[in-house]
C-alpha positions in Angstrom: -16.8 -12.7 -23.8 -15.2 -9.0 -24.6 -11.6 -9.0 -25.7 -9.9 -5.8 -27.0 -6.5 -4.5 -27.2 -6.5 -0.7 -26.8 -3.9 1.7 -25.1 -1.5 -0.9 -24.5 -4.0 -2.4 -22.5 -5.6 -6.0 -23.4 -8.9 -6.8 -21.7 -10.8 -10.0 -21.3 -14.2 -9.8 -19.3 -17.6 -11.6 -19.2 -19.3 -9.0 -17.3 -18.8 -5.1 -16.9 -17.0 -4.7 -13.1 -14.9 -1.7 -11.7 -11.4 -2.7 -10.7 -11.6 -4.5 -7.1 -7.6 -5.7 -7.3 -4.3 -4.4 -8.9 -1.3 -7.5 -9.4 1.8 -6.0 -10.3 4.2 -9.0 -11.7 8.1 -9.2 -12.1 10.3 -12.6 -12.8 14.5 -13.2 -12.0 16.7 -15.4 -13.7 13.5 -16.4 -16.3 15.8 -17.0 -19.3 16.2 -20.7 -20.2 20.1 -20.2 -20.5 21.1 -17.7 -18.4 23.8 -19.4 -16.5 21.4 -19.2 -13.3 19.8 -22.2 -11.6 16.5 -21.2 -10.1 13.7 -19.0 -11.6 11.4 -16.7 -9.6 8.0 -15.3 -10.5 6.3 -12.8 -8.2 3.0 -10.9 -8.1 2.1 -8.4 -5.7 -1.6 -8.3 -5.3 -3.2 -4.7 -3.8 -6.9 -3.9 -3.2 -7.5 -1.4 -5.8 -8.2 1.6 -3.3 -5.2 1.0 -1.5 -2.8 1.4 -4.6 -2.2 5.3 -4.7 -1.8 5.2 -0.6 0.4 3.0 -1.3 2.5 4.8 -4.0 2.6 7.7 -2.4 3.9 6.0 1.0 6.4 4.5 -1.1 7.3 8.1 -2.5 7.3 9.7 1.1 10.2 6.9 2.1 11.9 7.8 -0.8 11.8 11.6 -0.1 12.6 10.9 3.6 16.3 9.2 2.4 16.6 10.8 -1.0 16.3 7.7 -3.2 15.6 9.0 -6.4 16.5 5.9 -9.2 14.5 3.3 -10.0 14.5 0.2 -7.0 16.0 -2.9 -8.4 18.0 -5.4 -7.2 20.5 -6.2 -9.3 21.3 -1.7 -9.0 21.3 -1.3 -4.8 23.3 1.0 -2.9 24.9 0.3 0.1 25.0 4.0 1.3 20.7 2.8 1.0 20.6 0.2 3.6 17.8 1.8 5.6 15.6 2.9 3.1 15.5 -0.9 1.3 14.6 -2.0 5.1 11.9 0.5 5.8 10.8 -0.3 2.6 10.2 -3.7 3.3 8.5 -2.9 6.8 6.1 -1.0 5.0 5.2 -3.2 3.1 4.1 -5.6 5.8 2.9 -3.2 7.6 0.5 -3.1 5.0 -3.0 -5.3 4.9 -3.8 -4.5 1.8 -0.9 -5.9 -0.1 -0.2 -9.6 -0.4 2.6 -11.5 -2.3 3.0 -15.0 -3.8 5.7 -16.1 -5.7 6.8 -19.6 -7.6 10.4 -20.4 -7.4 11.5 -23.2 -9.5 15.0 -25.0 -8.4 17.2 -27.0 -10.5 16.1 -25.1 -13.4 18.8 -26.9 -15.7 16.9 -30.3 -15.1 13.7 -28.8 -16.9 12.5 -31.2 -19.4 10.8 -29.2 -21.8 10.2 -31.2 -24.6 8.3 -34.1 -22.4 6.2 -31.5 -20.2 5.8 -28.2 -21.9 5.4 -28.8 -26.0 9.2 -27.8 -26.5 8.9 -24.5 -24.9 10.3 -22.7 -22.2 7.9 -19.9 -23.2 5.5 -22.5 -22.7 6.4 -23.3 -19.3 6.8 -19.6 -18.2 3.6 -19.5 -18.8 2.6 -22.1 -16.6 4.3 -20.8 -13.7 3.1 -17.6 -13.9 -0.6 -19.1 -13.9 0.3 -21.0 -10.3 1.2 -17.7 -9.1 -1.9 -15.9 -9.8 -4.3 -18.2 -9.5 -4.3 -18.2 -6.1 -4.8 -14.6 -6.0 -8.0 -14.9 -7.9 -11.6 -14.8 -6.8 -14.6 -15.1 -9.0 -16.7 -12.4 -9.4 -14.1 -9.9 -8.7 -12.3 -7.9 -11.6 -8.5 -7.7 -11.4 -5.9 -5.7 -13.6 -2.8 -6.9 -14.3 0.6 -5.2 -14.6 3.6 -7.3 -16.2 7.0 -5.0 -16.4 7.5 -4.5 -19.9 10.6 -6.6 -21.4 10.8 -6.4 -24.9 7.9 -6.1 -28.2 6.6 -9.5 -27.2 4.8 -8.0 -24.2 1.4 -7.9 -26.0 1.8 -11.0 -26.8 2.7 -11.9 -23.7 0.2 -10.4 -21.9 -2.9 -11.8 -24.1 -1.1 -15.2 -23.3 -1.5 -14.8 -19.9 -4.9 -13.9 -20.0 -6.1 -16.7 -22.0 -4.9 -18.4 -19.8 -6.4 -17.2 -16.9 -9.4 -17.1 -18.7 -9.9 -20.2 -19.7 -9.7 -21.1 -15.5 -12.7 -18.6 -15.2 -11.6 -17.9 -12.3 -12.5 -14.1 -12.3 -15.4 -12.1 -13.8 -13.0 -9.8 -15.6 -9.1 -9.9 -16.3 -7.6 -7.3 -17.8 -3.5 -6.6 -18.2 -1.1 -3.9 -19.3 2.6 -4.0 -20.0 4.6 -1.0 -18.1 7.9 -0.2 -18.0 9.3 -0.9 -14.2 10.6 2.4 -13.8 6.6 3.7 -14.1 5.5 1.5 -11.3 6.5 1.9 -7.7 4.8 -1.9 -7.0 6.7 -3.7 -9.6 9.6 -2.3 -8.3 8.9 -3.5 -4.6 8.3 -6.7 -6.5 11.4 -6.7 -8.2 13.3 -6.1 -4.3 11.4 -8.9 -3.3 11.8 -11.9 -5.8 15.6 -10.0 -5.9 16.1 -11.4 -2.6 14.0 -14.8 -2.3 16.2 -15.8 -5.3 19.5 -14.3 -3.9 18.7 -16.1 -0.5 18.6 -19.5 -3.2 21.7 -18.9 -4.9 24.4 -17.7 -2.1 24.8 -19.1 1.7 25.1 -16.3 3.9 28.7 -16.6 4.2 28.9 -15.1 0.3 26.4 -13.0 0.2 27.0 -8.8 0.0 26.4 -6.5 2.6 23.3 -5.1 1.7 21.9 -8.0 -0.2 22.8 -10.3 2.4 21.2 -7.3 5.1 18.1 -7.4 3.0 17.5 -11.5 3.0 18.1 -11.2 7.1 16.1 -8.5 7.8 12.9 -10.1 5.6 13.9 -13.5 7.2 13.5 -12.3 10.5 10.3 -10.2 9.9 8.3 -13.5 8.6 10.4 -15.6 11.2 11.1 -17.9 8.4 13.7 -18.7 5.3 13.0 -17.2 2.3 14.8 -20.6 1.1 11.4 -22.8 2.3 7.9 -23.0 0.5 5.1 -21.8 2.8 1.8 -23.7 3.7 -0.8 -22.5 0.6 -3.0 -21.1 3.0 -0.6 -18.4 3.4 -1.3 -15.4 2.5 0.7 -12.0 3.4 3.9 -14.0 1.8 3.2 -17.2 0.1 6.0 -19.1 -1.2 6.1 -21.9 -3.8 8.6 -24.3 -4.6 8.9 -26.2 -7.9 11.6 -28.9 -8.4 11.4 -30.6 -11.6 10.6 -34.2 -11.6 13.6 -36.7 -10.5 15.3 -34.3 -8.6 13.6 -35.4 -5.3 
């Protein structure tokens, strides 16, 4: 096993392999206590030779409607409408990009001490393993992206890994904090875990123009709600759904 932390990068491998995927991950509403009942974690997974095509589509569609701040949901702009939509029709135009995300409901019925040693960290963790698992195939290397949060993101990210590791479920893993404002794809993911949790939280009747615009358009594209898990044999949009136990 090789394990090294260099250029903010940590890398754990059992055999030398180029790059074959990129995952770009984001989370909303992750804090333990932040007033908001459900928790989303995302990953955007991209063959590796399709990530600068991809950025640079991404950075034609902003030229085309002069979007020049960073994408994120909690910052959109109404005047922006068409540009978030387009946006989103590339990206399923795209067959090289795939998306799975974990949602966990009725976050405040967590019972961390019996299930997860005390820690919310602890189940974080374990979310963000049932999200990328599924995107992982032996014998193929994969780079990770996390958007960076705070100095903990080494940490973090070494967590992860272990974790992933210890699955063996690819031939290399290697992961890398960035800042989302770097990274076109976490900032998709960030539109796109923006809205599968917004869709959670308000009925359409409350919801904003653009946000609610956003959840509609995406609803009607995958001809499903955003609210509902998908089968796990999905895999252009794969949704999870976690409700703690006694809740059903």
């Amino acid at each position: 096993m090789i394990e090294e932390w260099a250029a903010g990068q940590l890398v754990l491998a059992r055999t030398p392999h180029a790059v074959d995927y990129k995952v770009y991950c984001d989370e909303s509403c992750h804090l333990e206590h932040d007033g908001c009942d459900v928790m989303v974690f995302g990953a955007l997974r991209a063959d590796a030779s399709a990530v600068e095509p991809a950025i640079r589509a991404i950075k034609e569609l902003r030229a085309k409607f002069n979007y020049q701040t960073e994408l994120k949901w909690t910052k959109l702009l109404r005047k922006q409408l068409p540009f978030y939509l387009e946006l989103i029709d590339l990206f399923l135009a795209n067959p090289a990009l795939r998306f799975k995300a974990t949602v966990v409901i009725n976050k405040h019925l967590l019972d961390h001490t019996q299930y997860n040693e005390g820690s919310h960290g602890t189940f974080y963790y374990k979310m963000a393993f049932y999200t990328l698992r599924d995107f992982l195939e032996k014998d193929k290397a994969y780079r990770i992206h996390l958007d960076y949060m705070d100095t903990q993101g080494k940490a973090r990210a070494q967590k992860l890994l272990e974790i992933l590791g210890s699955a063996k479920a690819a031939s290399v893993l290697s992961a890398q904090t960035v800042r989302s404002h770097e990274s076109q794809l976490i900032q998709l993911c960030d539109i796109l875990i923006g809205a599968m949790a917004y869709a959670r939280r308000f009925p359409s009747e409350k919801r904003s123009e653009v946000k609610g615009a956003i959840v509609k358009h995406l609803e009607a594209r995958l001809r499903r709600s955003l609210v509902l898990g998908t089968p796990p044999w999905e895999e252009k949009f794969n949704i999870f759904v976690f409700s703690p136990r006694g809740t059903r």
